[in-house]
N, C-alpha and C positions, 0 to 999 in steps of 0.2 A: 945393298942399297936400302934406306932406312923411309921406309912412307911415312910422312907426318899426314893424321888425321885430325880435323878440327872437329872437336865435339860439342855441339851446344846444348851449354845445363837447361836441363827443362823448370825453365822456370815459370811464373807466373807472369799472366803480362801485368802493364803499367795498372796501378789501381785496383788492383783485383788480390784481394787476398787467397790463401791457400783452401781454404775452408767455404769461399765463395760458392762453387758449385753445390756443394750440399745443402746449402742454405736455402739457396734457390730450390733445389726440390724438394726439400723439405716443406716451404712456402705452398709450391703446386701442389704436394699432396694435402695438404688441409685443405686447399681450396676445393681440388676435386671430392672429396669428402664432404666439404658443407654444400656443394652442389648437389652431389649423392643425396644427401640428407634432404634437401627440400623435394626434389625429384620425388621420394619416397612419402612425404607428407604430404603433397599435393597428389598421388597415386591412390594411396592410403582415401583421402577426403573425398575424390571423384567418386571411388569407388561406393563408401559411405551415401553420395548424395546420392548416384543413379540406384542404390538399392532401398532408396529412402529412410535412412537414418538420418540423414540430414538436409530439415527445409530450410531453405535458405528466405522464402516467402514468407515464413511464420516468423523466423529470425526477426527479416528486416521491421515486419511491419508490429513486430511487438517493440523493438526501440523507437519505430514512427509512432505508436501509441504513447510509451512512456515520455516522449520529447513533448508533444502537443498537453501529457496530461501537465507536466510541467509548467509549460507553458499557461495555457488556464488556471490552476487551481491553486501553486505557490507562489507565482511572481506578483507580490501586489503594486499598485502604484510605485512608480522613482522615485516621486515628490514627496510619498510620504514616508516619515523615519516610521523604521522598526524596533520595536525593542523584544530582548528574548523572557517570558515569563517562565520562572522554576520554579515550581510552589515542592509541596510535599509528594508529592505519586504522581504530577505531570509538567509536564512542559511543553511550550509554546511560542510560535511568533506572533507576537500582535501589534498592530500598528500605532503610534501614537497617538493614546488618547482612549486606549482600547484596556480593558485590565478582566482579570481572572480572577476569582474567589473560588477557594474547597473550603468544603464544610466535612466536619469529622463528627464520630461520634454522638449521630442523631441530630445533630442541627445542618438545619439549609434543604431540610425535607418534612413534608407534610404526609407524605406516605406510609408511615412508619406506627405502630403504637406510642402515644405520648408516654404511656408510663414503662416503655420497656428499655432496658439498656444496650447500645451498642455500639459497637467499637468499630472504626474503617472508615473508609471514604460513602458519607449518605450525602453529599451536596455539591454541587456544581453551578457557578454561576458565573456567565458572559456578559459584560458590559461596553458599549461605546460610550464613553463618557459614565452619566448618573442613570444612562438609559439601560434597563436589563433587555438585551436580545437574545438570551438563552439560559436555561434554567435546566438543568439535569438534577433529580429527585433518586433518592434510594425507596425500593418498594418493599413492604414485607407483608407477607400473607394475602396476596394476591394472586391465585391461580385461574387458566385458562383449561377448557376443555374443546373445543374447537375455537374456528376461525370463525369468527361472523360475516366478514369483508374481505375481499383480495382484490386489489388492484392486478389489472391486466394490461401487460405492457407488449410490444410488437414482439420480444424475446419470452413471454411467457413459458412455462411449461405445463402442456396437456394432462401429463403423467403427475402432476405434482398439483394440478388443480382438481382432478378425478380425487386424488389421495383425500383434499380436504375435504374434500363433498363428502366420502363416503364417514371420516373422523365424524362429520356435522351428520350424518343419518343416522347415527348412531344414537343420539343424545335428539331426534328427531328434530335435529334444525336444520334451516338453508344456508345455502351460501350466497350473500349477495356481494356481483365484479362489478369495481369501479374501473370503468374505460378510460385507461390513460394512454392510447396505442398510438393518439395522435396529439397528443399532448407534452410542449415542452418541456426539459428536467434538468438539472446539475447535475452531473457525478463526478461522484469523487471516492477516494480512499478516507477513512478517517479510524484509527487506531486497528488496523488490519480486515477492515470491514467495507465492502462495497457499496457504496452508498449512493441512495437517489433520493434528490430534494424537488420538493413539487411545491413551492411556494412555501409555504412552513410545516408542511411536513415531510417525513425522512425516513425512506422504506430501505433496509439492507438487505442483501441478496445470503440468504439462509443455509446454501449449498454451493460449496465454492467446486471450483474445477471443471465446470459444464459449459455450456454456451446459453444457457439459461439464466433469467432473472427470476427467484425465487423467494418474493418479500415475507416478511415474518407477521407475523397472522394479526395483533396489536400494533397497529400503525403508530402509536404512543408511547411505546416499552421499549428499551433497548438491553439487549443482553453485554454487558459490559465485562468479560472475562479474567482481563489482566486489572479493575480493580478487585470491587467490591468491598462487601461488612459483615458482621457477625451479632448475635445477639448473645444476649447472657448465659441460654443454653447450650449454648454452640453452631447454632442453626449458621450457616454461610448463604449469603443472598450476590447474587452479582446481576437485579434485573432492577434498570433503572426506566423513571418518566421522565422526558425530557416534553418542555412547552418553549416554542417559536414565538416570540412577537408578535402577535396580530399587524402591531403599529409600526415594525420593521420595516424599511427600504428597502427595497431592491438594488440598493447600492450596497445598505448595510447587510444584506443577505447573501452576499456574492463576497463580501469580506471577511463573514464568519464562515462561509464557505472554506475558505483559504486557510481561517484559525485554525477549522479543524483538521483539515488536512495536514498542516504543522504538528499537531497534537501527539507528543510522543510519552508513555508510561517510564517513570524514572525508575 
């Protein structure tokens, strides 16, 4: 006697292709993998903070500084149009109404020998309207041997104010400190340089990377790097005077604030 056995094909069920299950864990395993993968970055970063490689306090609050300097120092008026100045070695935003002049080659400076030749950027001029409120000069043949004056600010440095006294004992002069510890200021960045404005004049911080403010000994001279000029014999100068408006605003001096902060070398 003959058994019939029903055999059922192993088939797939309804909707489900043959290849379905592999798919499926193929799926899981990336997932657990990019799971794996943060697990390990976020293990990795803990680690890193609790052994202080990484502050998270210095982090935040140097993007809380650059947000606020933003805030202050580029955003000027809605109301008023901008336009972008490009002359020849800079560029700038300035507001309608507002314009820029380089002088080249000996002119747009008084500092310089009239009968000598030179080639480069010696002149800088800011204007609101026909008004000049800024005046940047090329210098030649003007050397310093000590500081005569330092402003002293609440960040001062002890270490860096000894240093000048002893430069000035040398050549048997003093050093006299202007007290500005409790005195308002501007700052601002303006072509890589930290800068503090004190009514119309404008002290930069001489040694960068410290928690010190370390102004440069001539409160009138700026050392300007990424220009400069040359004279006939070769001589390379890159130390400019710059003179403030006496008859400037304090509207218009919070706006040139802003110029220069824009003020980038082409």
């Amino acid at each position: 006697m003959e058994i019939e056995q029903n055999v059922t094909p192993n088939t797939p069920p309804l909707n489900q292709s043959p290849d379905s299950n592999s798919k499926g864990g193929d799926i899981g395993v990336i997932l657990l993998n990019v799971f794996l993968a943060l697990v390990t970055i976020f293990l990795l970063g803990y680690i890193a903070y609790k052994n202080g490689y990484i502050n998270l306090d210095n982090i935040l609050n140097i993007q809380e500084d650059q947000d606020e300097s933003e805030d202050e120092n580029i955003d000027f008026d809605n109301s008023t149009p901008l336009e972008t100045f490009t002359g020849d070695v800079l560029s700038a935003i300035v507001p309608s109404g507002w314009s820029i002049e380089e002088y080249f080659d000996g002119d747009g400076t008084s500092m310089v020998m009239e009968d000598g030749e030179y080639t480069g950027l010696t002149g800088i001029k800011i204007f609101n309207e026909e008004k000049e409120i800024m005046h940047i000069e090329a210098v030649y043949g003007i050397g310093f041997e000590a500081c005569p004056e330092i402003p002293r600010f609440l960040d001062s440095s002890t270490e860096y104010e000894e240093e000048q006294e002893n430069i000035a004992a040398e050549i048997e002069e003093t050093v006299t400190y202007l007290d500005y510890t409790n005195t308002p200021y501007s700052e601002f960045e303006w072509l890589g340089k930290r800068i503090r404005r004190l009514s119309t004049t404008l002290y930069y911080d001489r040694v960068e990377g410290d928690e010190y403010f370390e102004p440069q000994c001539e409160k009138n001279f700026l050392n300007l790097e990424m220009f400069g000029f040359e004279d006939s014999q070769g001589y390379k100068g890159t130390v400019y005077m710059y003179t403030i408006s006496q008859d400037a605003t304090e509207e218009e001096l919070e706006t040139l604030d802003k110029i220069l902060v824009s003020m980038i070398a082409n």
